[in-house]
C-alpha positions in Angstrom: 0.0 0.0 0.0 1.8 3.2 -1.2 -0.9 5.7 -1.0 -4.4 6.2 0.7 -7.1 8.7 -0.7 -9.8 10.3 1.0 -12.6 11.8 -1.6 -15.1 14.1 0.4 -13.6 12.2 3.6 -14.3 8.5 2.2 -10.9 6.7 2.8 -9.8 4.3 0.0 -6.8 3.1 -1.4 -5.2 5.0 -4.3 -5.6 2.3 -6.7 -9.4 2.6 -6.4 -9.5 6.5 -6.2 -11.3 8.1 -8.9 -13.4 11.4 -9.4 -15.4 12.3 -12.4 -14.1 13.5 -16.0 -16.3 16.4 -15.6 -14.5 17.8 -12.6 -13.1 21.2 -12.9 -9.8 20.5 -11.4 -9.1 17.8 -14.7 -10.9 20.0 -17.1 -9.5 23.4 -16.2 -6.8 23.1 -13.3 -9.2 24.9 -11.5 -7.9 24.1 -7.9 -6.4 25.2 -5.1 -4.6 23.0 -2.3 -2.2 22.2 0.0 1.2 20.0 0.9 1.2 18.8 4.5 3.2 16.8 7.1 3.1 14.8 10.1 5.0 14.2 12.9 4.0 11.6 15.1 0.8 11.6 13.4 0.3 15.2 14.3 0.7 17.8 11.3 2.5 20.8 12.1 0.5 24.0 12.1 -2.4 22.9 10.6 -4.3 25.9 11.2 -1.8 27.7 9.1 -2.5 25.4 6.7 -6.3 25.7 6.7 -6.0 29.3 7.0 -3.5 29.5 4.1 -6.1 27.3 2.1 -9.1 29.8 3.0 -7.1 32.8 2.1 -5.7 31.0 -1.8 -10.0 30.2 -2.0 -10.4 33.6 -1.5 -8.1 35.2 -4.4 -9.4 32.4 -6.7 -12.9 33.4 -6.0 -13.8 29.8 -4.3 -16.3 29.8 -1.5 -15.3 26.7 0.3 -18.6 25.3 1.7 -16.3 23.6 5.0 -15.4 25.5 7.9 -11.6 24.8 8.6 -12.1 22.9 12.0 -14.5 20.6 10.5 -11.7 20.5 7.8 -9.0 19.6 10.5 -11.0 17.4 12.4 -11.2 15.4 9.6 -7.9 15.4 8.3 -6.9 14.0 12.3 -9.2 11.2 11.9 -8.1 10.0 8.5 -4.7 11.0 9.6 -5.1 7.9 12.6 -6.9 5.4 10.1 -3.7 5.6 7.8 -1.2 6.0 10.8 -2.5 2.4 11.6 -2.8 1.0 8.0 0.7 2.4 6.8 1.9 1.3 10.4 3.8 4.5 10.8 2.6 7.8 12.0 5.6 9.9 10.2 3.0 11.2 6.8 3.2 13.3 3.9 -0.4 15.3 2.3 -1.7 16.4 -0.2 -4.8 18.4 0.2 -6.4 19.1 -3.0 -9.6 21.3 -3.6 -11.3 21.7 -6.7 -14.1 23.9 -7.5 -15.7 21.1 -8.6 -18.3 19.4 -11.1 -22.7 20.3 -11.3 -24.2 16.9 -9.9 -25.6 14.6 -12.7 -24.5 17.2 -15.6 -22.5 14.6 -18.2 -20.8 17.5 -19.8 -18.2 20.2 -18.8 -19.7 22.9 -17.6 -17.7 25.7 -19.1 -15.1 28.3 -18.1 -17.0 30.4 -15.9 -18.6 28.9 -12.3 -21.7 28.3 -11.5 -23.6 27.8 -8.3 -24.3 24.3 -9.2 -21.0 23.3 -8.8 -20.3 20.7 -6.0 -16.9 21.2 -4.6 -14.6 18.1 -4.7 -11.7 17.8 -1.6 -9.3 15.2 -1.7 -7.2 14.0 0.4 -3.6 12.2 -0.3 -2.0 10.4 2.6 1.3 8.4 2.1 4.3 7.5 4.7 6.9 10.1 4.7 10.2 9.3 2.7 13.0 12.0 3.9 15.4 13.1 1.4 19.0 11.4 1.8 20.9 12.8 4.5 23.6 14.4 2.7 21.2 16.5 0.6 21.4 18.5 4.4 25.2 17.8 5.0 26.6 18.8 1.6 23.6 21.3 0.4 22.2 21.3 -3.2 23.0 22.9 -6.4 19.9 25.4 -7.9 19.6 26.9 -11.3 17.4 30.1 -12.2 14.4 30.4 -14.6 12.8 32.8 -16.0 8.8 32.4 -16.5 5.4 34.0 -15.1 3.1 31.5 -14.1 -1.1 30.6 -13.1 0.1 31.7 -9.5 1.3 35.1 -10.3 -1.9 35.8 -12.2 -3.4 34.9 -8.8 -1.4 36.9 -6.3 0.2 34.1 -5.3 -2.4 31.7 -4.3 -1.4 28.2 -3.6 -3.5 26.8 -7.6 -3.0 23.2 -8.8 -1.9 24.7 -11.8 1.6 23.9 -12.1 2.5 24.0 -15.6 5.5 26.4 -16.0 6.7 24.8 -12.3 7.0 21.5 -14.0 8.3 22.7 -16.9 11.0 24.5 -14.6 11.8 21.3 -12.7 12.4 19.9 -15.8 15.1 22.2 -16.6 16.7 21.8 -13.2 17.0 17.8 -13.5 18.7 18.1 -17.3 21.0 20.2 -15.5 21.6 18.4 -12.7 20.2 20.8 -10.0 17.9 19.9 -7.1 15.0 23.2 -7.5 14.7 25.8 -10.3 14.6 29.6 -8.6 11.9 31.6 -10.7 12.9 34.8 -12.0 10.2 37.3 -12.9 9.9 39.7 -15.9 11.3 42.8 -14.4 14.4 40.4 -13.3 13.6 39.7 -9.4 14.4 36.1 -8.2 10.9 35.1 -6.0 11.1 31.6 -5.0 12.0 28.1 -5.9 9.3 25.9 -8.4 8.5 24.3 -4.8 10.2 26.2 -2.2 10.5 29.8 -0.8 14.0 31.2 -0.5 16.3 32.8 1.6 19.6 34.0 1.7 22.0 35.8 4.3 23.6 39.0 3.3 25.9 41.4 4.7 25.1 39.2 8.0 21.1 39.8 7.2 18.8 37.4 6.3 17.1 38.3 3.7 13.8 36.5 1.7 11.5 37.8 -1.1 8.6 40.1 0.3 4.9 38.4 0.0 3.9 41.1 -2.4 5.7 40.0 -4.6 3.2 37.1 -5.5 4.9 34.2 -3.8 3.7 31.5 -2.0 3.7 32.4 2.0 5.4 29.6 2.5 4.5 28.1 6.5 8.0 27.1 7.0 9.0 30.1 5.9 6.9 32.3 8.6 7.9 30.0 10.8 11.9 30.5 10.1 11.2 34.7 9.9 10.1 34.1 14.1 13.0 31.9 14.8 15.6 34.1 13.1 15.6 37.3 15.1 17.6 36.0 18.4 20.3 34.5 15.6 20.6 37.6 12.7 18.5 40.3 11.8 16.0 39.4 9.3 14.1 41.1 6.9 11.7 41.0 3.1 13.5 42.7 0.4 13.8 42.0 -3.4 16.3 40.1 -4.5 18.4 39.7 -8.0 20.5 37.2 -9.6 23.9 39.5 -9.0 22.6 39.7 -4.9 22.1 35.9 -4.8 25.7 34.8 -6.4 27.1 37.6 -3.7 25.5 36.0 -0.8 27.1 34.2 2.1 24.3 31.5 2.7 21.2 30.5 0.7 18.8 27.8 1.7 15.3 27.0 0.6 12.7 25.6 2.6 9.3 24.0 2.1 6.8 21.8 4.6 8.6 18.6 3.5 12.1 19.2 3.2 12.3 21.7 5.7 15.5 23.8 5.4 17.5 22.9 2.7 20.9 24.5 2.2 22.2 25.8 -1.3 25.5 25.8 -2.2 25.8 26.4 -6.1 23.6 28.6 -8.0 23.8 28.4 -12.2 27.1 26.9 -11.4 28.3 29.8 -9.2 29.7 28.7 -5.7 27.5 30.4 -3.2 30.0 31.5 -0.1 32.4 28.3 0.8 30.4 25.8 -1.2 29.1 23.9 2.0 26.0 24.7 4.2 26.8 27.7 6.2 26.8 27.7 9.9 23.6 30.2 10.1 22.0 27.9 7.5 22.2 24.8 10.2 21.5 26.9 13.1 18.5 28.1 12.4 17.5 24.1 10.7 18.3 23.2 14.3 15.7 25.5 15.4 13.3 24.9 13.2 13.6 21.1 14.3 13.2 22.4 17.9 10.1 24.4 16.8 8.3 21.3 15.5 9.1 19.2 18.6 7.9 21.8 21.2 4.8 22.6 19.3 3.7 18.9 19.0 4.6 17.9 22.0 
């Protein structure tokens, strides 16, 4: 059993999952969702999550007909039902809301909603594999790309959309590199195809403002309230030239957690190994999720 699937919170195994052709989020991409984990069968800041999800429903002009604690209670329950099929409690999810399909309509029902529409949420649940260790002991290589993408037009919400992310990923693995960096018209590096971004500059820690129509990233607000005590922090545009000039960049997302960058385009990033700021505040972070869920 690889992967479990809950479809309007009916639990089945992937292999019999299955929505209808007629769905919005197959026709049209027209979804929004989110990537979670758990630790100990507990996901980390799921109210961030659910609140994150409520505020990409609202820029896409959803009206999610769940109120996010019913949503989390019933993430928690399916979360113990596959705890105790997988037979470990260490998860990553995938929750995925699409605006939906019109009940007993066999035909698409065209660009523009309706109030017909039946919202579809499902759920992916499958153990948690970890990158290998030394992706965190040696730190990763990172290429940049320039594109505008579904989420831009969208200010950023989190939309299943993910055409011009795959089609950066792509690029990454023919070079070798672990995560593309996107690069935006007017020449401002935002975030990674899957990650935010961060780097440490002139002893600051610097990461791309919101506005800027990234993804708020809850790893990254989580690392912006650990980093104070350690360096001062801050949002602020970054470029290309400011990046390769940088004494530490790491990237960070809800399943790899901080990820330290050592080569950008083929540029050596300070002294080509995961900088001591980079691993101090990854021990924090690691602290964070421990005292939280405890």
């Amino acid at each position: 059993m690889s992967c479990l699937v809950a479809i309007d919170g009916e639990l089945v195994e992937g292999r019999d999952a299955s929505i209808s052709v007629f769905d919005r989020g197959f026709l049209y991409g027209d979804t929004i969702f989110e990537t979670l984990r758990a630790y100990g069968g507990m996901v980390f800041r799921l109210a961030d999550h659910l609140e994150r999800l409520h505020w990409s429903a609202e820029r896409m002009r959803m009206v999610l007909p769940w109120a996010a604690p019913t949503l989390a209670q019933e993430i928690e329950q399916l979360i113990k039902v596959a705890s105790e099929r997988f037979g470990t409690s260490e998860l990553a999810l995938r929750l995925l809301v699409s605006r939906g399909f019109v009940p007993g309509e066999q035909r698409p029902s065209g660009l523009l909603p309706t109030t017909a529409l039946r919202y579809t949420r499902t759920l992916f649940i499958q153990p948690f594999r970890p990158l290998p260790e030394e992706v965190y002991r040696e730190g990763v290589s990172v290429i940049s790309f320039a594109t505008y993408r579904p989420s831009d037009a969208a200010g950023g919400a989190k939309v299943g959309n993910y055409s011009e992310g795959i089609r950066a990923l792509i690029e990454a693995a023919a070079q070798s590199a672990h995560e593309a960096l996107i690069v935006s018209a007017d020449g401002f590096v935002l975030e990674g195809a899957t990650s935010n971004l961060f780097a440490i500059v002139d002893g600051e820690l610097i990461t791309p403002p919101a506005s800027d129509t990234l993804l708020p990233g809850i790893t990254r607000k989580c690392v912006l309230e650990l980093a104070p005590s350690l360096l001062v922090s801050r949002e602020q545009r970054l470029v290309p030239s400011s990046l390769a000039a940088a004494e530490e960049v790491f990237i960070t997302s809800t399943l790899r957690e901080l990820v330290p960058v050592v080569s950008i385009d083929g540029h050596r990033i300070g002294t080509g190994q995961p900088g001591a700021r980079t691993l101090e505040l990854a021990h924090r972070f690691n602290n964070a999720v421990l005292h939280e869920l405890a």
